[in-house]
N, C-alpha and C positions, 0 to 999 in steps of 0.2 A: 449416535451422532458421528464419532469417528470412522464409521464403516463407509458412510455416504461423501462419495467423490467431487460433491461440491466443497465440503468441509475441505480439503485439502487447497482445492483453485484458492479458499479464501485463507490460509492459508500460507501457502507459495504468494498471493499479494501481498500480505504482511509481510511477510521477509524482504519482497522485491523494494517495500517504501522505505524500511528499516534500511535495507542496505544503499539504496538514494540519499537518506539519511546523514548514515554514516559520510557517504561520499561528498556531499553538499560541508556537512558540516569540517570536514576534512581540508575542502578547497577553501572554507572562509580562514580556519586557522593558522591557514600557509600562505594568508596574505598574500596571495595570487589574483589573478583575476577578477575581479567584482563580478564583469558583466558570467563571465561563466558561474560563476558561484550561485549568482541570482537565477540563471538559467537552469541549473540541478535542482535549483529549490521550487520553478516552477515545475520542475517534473516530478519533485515529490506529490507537488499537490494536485496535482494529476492522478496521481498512483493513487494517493491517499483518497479521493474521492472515488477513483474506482473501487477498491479496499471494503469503502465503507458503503455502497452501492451495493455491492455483493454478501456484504456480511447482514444488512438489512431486508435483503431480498433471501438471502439464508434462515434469517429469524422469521417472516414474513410466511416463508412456504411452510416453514417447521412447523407455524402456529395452526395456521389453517388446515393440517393434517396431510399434505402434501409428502412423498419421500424425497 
């Protein structure tokens, strides 16, 4: 499984939501901006549905014998 170059894309998503994350959660506790705060968080969940889009279409190819 680690050898296969989708494993990584899905991967590097994970980090990418993780670090939106961070950055969202980061802009709420600095009592800063609302409207931007709200707007990282929709980017998370952007990410995060990409993420999981990829990682289900990774389990998907895997099952059906696909490389």
């Amino acid at each position: 499984m680690a050898n296969d170059p989708f494993f990584y894309v899905i991967i590097g998503a994970c980090l990418i939501v993780g670090a939106i994350l961070i950055w969202g959660v980061s802009l709420f506790g600095s009592g800063g901006d609302n409207k931007k705060s709200n707007k990282v968080m929709q980017y998370r969940i952007a990410a995060q549905f990409v993420a999981v889009v990829l990682i289900v279409g990774f389990a998907y190819f895997r099952s059906t014998g696909g490389n």
